[in-house]
KOLLOVEX-974677 format. One line per 3 residues: number of its first residue (from 1); for each residue x, y, z of C-alpha. Coordinates in steps of 0.2 Angstrom, whole numbers, plus 2048, in hexadecimal, padded with zeros to 3 digits. Each point is the difference from the previous one (the first is absolute). Layout:
BEGIN
NUM> X,Y,Z  ... $
//
This chain:
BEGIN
1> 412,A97,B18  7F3,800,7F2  801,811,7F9 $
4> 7F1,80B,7FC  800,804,7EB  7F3,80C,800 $
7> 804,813,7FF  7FD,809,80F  7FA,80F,7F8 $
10> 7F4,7FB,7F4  7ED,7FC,808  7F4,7F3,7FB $
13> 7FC,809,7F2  80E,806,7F9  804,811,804 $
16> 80D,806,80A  7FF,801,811  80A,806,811 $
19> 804,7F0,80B  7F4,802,80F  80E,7FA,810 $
22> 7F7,806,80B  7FD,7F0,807  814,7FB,800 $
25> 80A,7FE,810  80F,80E,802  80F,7F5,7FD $
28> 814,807,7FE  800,802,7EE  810,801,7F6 $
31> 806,802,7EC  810,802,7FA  805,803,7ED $
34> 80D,804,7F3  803,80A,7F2  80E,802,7F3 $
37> 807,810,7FA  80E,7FD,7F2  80A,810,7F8 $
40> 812,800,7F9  80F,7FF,80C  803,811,7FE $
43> 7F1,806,805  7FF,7F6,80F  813,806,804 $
46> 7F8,814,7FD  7F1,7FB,80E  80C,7F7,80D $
49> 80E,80F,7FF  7F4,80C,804  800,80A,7F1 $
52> 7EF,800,7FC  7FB,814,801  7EF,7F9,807 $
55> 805,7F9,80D  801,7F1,80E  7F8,7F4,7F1 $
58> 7FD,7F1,80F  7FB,80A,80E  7F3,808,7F3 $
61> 7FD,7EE,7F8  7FC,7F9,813  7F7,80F,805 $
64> 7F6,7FC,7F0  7FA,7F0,802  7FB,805,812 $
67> 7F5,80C,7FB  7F8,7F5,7F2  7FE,7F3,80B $
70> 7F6,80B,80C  7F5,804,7F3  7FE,7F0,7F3 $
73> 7EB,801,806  800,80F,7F5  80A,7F8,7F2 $
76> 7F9,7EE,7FF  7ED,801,7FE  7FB,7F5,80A $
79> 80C,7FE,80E  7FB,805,811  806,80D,80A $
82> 80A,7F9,80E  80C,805,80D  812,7FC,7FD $
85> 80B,7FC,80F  80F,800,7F6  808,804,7F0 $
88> 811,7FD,7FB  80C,800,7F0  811,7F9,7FD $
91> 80C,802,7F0  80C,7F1,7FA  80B,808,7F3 $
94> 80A,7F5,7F3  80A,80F,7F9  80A,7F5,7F6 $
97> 7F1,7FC,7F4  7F6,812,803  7F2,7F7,80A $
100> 7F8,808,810  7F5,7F2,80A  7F1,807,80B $
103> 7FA,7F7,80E  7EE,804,809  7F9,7F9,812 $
106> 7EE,807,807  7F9,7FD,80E  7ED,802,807 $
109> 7F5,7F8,80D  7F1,7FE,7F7  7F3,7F8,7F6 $
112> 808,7FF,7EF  810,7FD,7FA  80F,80E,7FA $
115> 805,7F7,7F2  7FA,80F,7F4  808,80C,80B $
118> 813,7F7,7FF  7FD,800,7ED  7FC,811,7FE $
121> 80E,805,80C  80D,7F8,7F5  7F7,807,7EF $
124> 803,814,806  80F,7FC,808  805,7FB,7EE $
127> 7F7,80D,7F6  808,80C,80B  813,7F9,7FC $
130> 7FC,801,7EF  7F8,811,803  80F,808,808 $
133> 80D,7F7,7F2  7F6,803,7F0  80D,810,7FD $
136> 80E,7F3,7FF  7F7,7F2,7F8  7EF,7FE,7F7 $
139> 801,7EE,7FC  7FF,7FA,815  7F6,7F0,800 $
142> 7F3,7FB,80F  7FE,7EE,802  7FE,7F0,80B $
145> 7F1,808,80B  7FB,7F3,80A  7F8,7FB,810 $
148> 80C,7F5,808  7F8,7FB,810  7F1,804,80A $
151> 7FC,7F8,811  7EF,802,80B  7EF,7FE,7FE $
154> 7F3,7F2,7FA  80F,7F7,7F2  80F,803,80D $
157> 812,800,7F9  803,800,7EF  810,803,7F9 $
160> 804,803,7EB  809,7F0,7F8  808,80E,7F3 $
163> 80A,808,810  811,7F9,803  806,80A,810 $
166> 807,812,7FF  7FE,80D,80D  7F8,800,811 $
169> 7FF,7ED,7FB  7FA,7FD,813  7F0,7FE,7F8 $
172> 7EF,806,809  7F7,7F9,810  7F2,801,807 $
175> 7F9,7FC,80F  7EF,7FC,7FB  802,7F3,7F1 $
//
């Protein structure tokens, strides 16, 4: 598949544009993606004892990226504002070397894909553990965002070559490809 390497959201004459889909056919559309919070052992050790005096830090992480993901149309200028049929966020904790994996997958039956919505999930989900663990640790890093597969739509199913497996490795699906 030949792939298109114009951008989508710049006209003929160069200004910035919102992509008309109005003309699209509703297929299952689904993104997943990753991001990397990294933070001493101890600080990661504080957050999985509980003893955080904020509180749950992944059930607010998860309920986080939700959120964001419902509303990515009002952060990302230009994306539309579509329905989500599912949000959902995983953690992968390597406590030996202080590192907390998050995992997105959003769902929609659309016109457009979620990819920006499983990116922004993962982005608050992190800013919110470094949010709530800032008291113990200042120096938390926020790496590795990345898509890491996206199926449905006009391009199909394309997985990143940088993602070597982890959790939910079932991969997406969809029916429409």
């Amino acid at each position: 598949m030949e792939e298109d390497r114009n951008f989508s959201h710049i006209d003929k004459n160069g200004e910035i544009q919102m992509v008309d889909v109005s003309e699209k056919f509703d297929t299952v559309r689904i993104a997943r993606a990753h991001a990397k919070v990294k933070m001493k052992r101890e600080t990661l050790e504080a957050l999985i004892d509980g003893k955080n005096p904020k509180g749950n830090v992944f059930t607010t992480a998860k309920l986080a990226g939700i959120m964001a993901a419902k509303r990515t149309y009002e952060l990302i200028p230009l994306c539309h504002n579509i329905f989500l049929s599912g949000v959902d966020l995983s953690f992968e904790i390597d406590q030996e070397n202080g590192i907390v994996e998050i995992f997105s997958q959003v769902k929609s039956t659309g016109k457009t894909g979620v990819e920006m919505e499983a990116l922004t999930a993962v982005s608050v989900a992190a800013l919110t553990i470094y949010d709530m663990c800032k008291a113990f640790e200042k120096g938390i890093e926020i790496t590795d965002i990345y898509l890491l597969e996206k199926a449905g739509g006009k391009s199909g199913h394309w997985i990143n070559d940088k993602y070597q497996g982890g959790k939910s490795d079932e991969g997406v699906h969809s029916d429409h490809e």
